[in-house]
C-alpha positions in Angstrom: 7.8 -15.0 -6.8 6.4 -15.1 -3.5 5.9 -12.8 -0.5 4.8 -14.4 2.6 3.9 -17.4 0.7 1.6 -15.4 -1.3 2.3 -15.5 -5.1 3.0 -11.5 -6.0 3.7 -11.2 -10.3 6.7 -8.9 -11.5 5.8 -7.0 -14.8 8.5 -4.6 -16.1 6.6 -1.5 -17.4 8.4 1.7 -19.3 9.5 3.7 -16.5 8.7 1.0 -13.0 8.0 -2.2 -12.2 4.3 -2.8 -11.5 4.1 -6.1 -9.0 0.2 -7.7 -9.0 -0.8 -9.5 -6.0 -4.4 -10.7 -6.6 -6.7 -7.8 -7.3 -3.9 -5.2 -6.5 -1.5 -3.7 -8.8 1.6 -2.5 -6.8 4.2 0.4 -8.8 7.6 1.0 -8.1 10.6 2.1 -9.2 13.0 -0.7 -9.2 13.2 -4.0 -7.3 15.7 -6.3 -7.4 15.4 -10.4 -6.1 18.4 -12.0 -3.9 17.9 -15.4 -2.5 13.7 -15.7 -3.4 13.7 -12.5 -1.3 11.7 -9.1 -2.7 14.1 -5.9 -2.6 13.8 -2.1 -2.8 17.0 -0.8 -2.6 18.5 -2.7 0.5 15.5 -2.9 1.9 13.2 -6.8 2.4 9.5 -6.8 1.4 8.2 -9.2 3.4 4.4 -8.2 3.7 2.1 -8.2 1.3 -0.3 -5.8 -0.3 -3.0 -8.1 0.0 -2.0 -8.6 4.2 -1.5 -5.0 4.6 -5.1 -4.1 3.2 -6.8 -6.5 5.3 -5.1 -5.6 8.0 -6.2 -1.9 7.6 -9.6 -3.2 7.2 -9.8 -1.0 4.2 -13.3 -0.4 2.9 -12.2 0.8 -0.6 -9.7 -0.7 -3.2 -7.0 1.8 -2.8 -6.5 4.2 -5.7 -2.7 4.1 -6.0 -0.3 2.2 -4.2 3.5 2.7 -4.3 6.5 0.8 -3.1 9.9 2.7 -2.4 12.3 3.4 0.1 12.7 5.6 2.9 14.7 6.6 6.3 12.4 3.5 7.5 13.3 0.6 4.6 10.8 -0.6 2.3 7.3 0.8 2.8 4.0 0.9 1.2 2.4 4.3 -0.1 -0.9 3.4 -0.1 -4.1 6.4 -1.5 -7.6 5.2 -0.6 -11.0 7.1 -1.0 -13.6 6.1 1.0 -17.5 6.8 1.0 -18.5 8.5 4.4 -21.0 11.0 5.2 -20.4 13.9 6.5 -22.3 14.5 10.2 -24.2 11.5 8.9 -26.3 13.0 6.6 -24.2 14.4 3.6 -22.0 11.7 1.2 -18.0 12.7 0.8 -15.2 11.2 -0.3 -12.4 11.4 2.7 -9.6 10.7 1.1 -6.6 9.2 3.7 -2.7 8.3 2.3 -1.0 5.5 4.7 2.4 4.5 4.7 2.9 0.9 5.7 6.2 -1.0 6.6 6.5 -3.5 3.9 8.9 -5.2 6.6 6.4 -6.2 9.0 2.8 -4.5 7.9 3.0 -1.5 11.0 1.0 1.7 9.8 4.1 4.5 10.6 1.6 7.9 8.9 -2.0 8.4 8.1 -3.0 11.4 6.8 -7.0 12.5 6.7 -8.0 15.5 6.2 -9.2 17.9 8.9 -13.1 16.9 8.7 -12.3 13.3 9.2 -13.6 13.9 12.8 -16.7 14.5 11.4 -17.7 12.0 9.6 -18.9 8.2 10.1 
């Protein structure tokens, strides 16, 4: 199976479906495949993991990322931890949660927490 001619492998697991795409391991609930096309719910997936990550310029393999569907279609739930320090002296982990269109790879939430400002 491919998404954007990038070859994505579908593993049934006990209670999801975890899709791999290269060094990331995707979860969902259920997907279905009409026409060689990816589906959550009614939803397309036509980005994928791989694209969204480099898009984000991500500095950190995310921890957990989840497919599903929402109000907006098919979208990524992505959880990455990254190193930063805090005022530039003190190391912290600033955790941030996007959630990606899997339709065409926009960002529609990221969530830091309240210190992000601080750090670098």
């Amino acid at each position: 199976m491919n998404i954007d001619d990038k070859p994505i492998s579908i593993e049934p697991a006990e209670t999801e479906v975890v899709l791999s795409d290269g060094d990331y391991v995707v979860k969902v609930s259920s997907v279905s495949i009409q026409d060689n096309v990816l589906k959550v719910g009614n939803s397309e997936v036509k980005v994928a993991i791989s694209d969204i990550v480099q898009k984000l310029d991500l500095d950190a393999v995310p921890n957990s990322v989840v497919l599903s569907e929402n109000d907006n279609g098919a979208v990524y739930s992505i959880d990455v931890d990254n190193k930063v320090k805090l005022l530039g002296l003190i190391p912290v982990v600033l955790n941030t949660d996007f959630v990606v269109d899997a339709k065409n790879g926009d960002v529609l939430e990221e969530n830091k927490p309240w210190y992000s400002f601080l750090v670098k």
